[in-house]
C-alpha positions, 0 to 999 in steps of 0.5 A, spaced: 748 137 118 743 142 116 742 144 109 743 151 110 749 150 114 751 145 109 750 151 103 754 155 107 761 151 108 759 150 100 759 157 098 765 159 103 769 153 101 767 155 093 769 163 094 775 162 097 777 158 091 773 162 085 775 169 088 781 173 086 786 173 092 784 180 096 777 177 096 779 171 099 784 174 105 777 178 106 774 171 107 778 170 114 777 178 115 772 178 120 770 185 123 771 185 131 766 188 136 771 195 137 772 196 130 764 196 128 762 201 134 768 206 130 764 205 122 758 205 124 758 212 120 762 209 114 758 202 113 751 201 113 749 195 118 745 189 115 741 185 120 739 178 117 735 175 122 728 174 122 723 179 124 721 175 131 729 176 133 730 183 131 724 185 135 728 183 142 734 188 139 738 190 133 744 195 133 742 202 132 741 204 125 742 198 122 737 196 116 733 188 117 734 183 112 732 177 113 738 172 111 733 168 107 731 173 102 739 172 100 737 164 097 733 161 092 730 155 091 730 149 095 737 148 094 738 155 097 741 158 091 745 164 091 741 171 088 743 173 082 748 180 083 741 183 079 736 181 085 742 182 090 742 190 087 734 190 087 733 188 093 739 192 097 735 198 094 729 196 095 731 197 103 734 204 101 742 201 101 746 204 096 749 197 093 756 202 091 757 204 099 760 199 104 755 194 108 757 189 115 752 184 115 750 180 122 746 176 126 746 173 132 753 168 131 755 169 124 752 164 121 746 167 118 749 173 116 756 169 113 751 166 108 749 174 106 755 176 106 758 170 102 752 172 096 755 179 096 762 177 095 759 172 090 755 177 085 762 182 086 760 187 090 764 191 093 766 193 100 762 188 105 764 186 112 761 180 116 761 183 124 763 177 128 760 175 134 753 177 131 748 181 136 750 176 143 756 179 142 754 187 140 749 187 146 756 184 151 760 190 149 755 195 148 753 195 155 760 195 158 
């Protein structure tokens, strides 16, 4: 298993012991494709994927930053909620509004959101399904 993915199931498996029971009932709370579309106005959307993926296509509006910039280190540390708030205002996302993080499956921006559950922010979603899905609906 890749290290990341192994990080992932770590923080997720972390979380959902650490956090406060509101929290961990979020960690099973994906967000659907319908419900995206209806809070595109609400939540500011951020895509974590690389640069060469958000060039074949992003959601309208949504904000790039790469899910890499949310770990430290060799061991893929979470960020701090200092580094998390700076660099969430570094691309102009007020850290007080609600976000939804994806990607292209949800793993990537899982990783993201997980940091910002993590550091204590509040109101954050992950978009289930990721951009394949988004494309699949949007062009219904």
């Amino acid at each position: 298993m890749p290290p990341f993915i192994k990080s992932i199931f770590c923080l997720l498996f972390f979380c959902a012991l650490a956090v406060p029971a509101p929290v961990e009932a979020a960690l099973v709370r994906l967000l659907k494709p319908a419900q995206l579309s209806q809070l595109k106005d609400a939540y500011k959307i951020i895509d974590a994927r690389p640069v060469s993926e958000w060039e074949k296509g992003h959601i309208p509006e949504a904000v790039r930053i790469n899910w890499t910039n949310f770990f430290t280190g060799n061991d893929r540390s979470p960020i701090s909620k200092e580094q998390l708030v700076e660099l969430l205002r570094k691309h102009d996302i007020d850290p007080e509004k609600p976000v939804v993080y994806y990607c292209s499956g949800g793993v990537r921006s899982a990783y993201a959101w997980t940091v910002h559950e993590l550091a204590g922010l509040k109101r954050a979603k992950n978009y289930e399904g990721g951009m394949e899905t988004w494309q699949r609906v949007d062009s219904r």
